[in-house]
C-alpha positions, 0 to 999 in steps of 0.5 A: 093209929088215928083210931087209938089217938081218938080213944085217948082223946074220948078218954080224957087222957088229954085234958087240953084236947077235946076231940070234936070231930073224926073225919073217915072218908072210907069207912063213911062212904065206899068202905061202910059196908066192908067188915071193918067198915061195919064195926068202925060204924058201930063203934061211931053210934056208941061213941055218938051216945056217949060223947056229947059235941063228938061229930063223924064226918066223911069230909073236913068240909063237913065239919062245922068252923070254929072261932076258937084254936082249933087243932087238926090231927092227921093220921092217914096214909102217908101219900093222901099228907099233902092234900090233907094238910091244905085242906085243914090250912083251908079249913082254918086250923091254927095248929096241925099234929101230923104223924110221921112220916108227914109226905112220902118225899122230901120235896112234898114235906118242904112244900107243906112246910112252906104252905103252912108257914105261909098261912101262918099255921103251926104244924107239929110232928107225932115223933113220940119217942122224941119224948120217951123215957128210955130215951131221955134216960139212955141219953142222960146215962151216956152222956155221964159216962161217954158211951155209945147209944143204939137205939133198937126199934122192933115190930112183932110181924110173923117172919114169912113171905106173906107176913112181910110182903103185906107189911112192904106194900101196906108200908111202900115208902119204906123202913127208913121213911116208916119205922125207923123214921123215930130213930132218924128223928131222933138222930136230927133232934139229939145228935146234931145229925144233917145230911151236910154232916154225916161223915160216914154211914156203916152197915152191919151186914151180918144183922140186916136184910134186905129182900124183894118180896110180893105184896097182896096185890102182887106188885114186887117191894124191896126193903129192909126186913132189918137194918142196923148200922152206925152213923158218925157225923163230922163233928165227932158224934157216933151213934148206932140205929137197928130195926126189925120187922120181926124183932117182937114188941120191945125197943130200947137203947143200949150204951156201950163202952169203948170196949164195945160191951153193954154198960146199960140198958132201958127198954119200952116198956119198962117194968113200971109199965108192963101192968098197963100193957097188960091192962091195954091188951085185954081192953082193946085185942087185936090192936098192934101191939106196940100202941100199948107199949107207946100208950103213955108217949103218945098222950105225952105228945098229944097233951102238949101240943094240944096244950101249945093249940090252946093257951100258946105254951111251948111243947117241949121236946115236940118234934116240929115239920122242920126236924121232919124235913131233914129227918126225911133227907137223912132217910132218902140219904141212907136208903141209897147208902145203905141200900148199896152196901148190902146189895 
């Protein structure tokens, strides 16, 4: 991910940003010799010569200080967030992008919330389908026409033993604190959804899985494959999540009537951006599929809090580290819950 948001950066894409420096400890230090280590490292010297200004560095104390705002994007394991994030409070950032999750917990996102309000730094969330288009168009159709929304989330991993065991270990805090983060986000920022106002949480059990499967280094992981379930909150929204592992590359929402029948749909991507998906593949193989189908969103979040970094303009519809907060209080809520109902 921090790989595909230096491309766009190098690219332009964000007239706001320019990137300067990439810090990589691993493929820098003890991973340089490793085969991805190997390309990473030809991939800087090309960039080098082609960049100019552009840094690589094994550690953000390396990195030369900047009078100007300067923004910080973290992208790293969810685990090594906290630590990260105070070092670029130490490092004199003005404003931190970092990705979801933000912390593996509630109480590690609370402290860095508190540790950046205290030095006065302004962090904001990559939750970027908080900005997406089927979203707002999903949103504006039901709130037209009274229906339901569900909001489908789907990865393209292989359905095996291996496939998935791989994916839990690699993604340990789990589906609800990893994919499904987007929708909860989306819950908290759109739905008025808070622990405090959940009124029930229903799973569908005949749609979701939850497994125990053994990851490469051969520890034992149980997760959801998929999950979906309705949420209702106490003052009268309802509102569906789904999310699986294995569904392919598309997500989407979905507005059903009273009746429970599919009134309207909009999917990422859609008809307009399936060239650019296509154009995406070919450009960069081998990359997950759901960046290309993500690609305009994540410039859209980029560009504006990039541009909030540099001249104080508001980034609308950006997700800040108080939604990432409670969004995390509603993951650990219903990873019990639901946990639960399906054991």
């Amino acid at each position: 991910m921090g790989w595909y948001h230096a491309v766009q950066l190098l690219e332009g894409q964000c007239p706001s940003g320019k990137l300067v420096a990439i810090v990589e400890p691993w493929f820098l230090g003890a991973g340089a010799e490793s085969e991805q280590g190997v390309i990473f490292n030809e991939w800087k010297e090309e960039m080098i010569k082609k960049h100019e200004g552009l840094g690589f560095y094994g550690s953000l104390g390396e990195v030369p200080k900047d009078s100007t705002p300067t923004l910080a994007l973290i992208s790293g394991r969810t685990a090594s967030n906290p630590g990260l994030l105070t070092e670029c409070i130490a490092h004199g950032c003005s404003v931190v992008y970092l990705e979801k999750p933000g912390a593996p917990t509630v109480g590690e996102l609370q402290a860095m919330k508190e540790e950046a309000l205290a030095n006065k730094v302004s962090v904001l969330m990559g939750y970027n389908k908080n900005v997406c288009k089927y979203v707002s168009n999903v949103r504006a159709f039901a709130s037209l026409n009274s229906g339901t929304v569900t909001f489908v989330s789907n990865n393209a991993y292989s359905n095996t033993a291996a496939s998935l065991g791989e994916c839990f270990e690699r993604n340990s805090e789990g589906m609800l604190k990893n994919m499904a983060i987007h929708e909860l986000a989306l819950l908290v920022s759109f739905y008025d959804v808070t622990v405090e106002n959940i009124q029930e949480v229903v799973a569908d059990k005949e749609f979701s899985s939850l497994q125990t499967l053994t990851g490469p280094s051969g520890t034992s992981f149980t997760d959801f494959s998929k999950i979906k379930f309705n949420l209702k909150t106490k003052t009268g929204q309802s509102v569906n999540v789904q999310a699986d592992r294995c569904g392919g590359s598309v997500s989407y929402a979905t507005v059903t009537n009273e009746e429970g029948e599919e009134i309207f749909r909009y999917s990422m991507p859609d008809s307009d951006d399936l060239e650019d998906v296509k154009r995406l593949e070919k450009k960069y193989p081998g990359a997950m599929p759901y960046f290309f189908s993500q690609d305009p969103d994540y410039v859209t979040v980029k560009e504006r809090v990039s541009k909030f970094c540099a001249k104080g303009e508001e980034a609308k519809g950006v997700a800040t580290i108080e939604v990432a907060v409670e969004t995390m209080r509603i993951a650990e809520y219903l990873e019990g819950v639901l946990k639960t109902q399906l054991m």
